[in-house]
Structures are given as C-alpha cells and as structure tokens.
Residue, then its C-alpha position, 0 to 999 in steps of 0.5 A: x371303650x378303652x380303660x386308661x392303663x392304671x386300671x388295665x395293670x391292676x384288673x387283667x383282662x377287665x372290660x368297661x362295658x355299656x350295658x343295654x340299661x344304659x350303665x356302665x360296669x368293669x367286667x371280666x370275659x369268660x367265653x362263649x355261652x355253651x350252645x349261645x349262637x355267639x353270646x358270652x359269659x361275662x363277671x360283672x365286677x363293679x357297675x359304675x353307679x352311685x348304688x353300685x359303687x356303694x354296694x361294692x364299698x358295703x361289701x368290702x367294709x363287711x368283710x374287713x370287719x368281720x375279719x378283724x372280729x374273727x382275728x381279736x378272738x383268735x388272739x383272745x383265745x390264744x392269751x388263755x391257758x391250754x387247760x383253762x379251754x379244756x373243761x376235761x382236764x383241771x387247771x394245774 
C-alpha cells in the first residue's frame, strides 16, 4: 500500500502494512530475521486503531507532562540560594 508523500517526508523509510489480524500499522523495515528463511524484523511505530491511536496520544501526553515537571523543578532549584541547598555550608 502506498503513504501519500506528507507522511513518506516526515517518517523516512516507513511502511503502511496490513497486519495478518487485519489492521493496518506505520512500520519501519529493519532486515532479515537472522537464520528467518526470508521473515523480517519490522518497528511497529503506530497501528491505525482507535485503541492504537489513543495509546500513542497517552504516551506522548505523558511524557510531555512529565517533562515540564522535571523543567519547573529545575527552574525552582535554580531560584534558590547556592548555600541554602547546601546543608554543610551556613547561609551567609
């Protein structure tokens, strides 16, 4: 099956396979299964479901969200005083 080119640009050397359950998923090639008789690897980057769909949008939300928490608490421990952080050392 061919991807229209917006997605052939933005995902290099991605497939849109029908899997033998019959859904359809973007996957990468990766090569011949080592001693396979001609089966290949493959990444399975996104399966064309609603629960796929979902699952990939869940993922992506998480770890945004958990990347602004790890910013904010950067930034809040670069507000602090050097010495304040260093319970060996007295505030000055």
């Amino acid at each position: 099956m061919r991807l229209p080119e917006v997605f052939k640009r933005q995902f290099k050397d991605v497939e849109l396979v029908r899997m033998s359950n019959g859904d359809y998923c973007l996957v990468r090639p990766l090569g011949l299964v080592p001693g396979g008789k001609g089966m290949r690897h493959q990444e399975n980057l996104l399966r064309l479901t609603a629960s796929g769909i979902a699952s990939k949008l869940w993922a992506v939300m998480r770890h945004r969200f958990s990347a602004a928490v790890v910013a904010e608490a950067t930034r809040e421990l670069a507000r602090q005083q050097v010495a304040a952080r260093r319970p060996d050392r007295p505030a000055q």
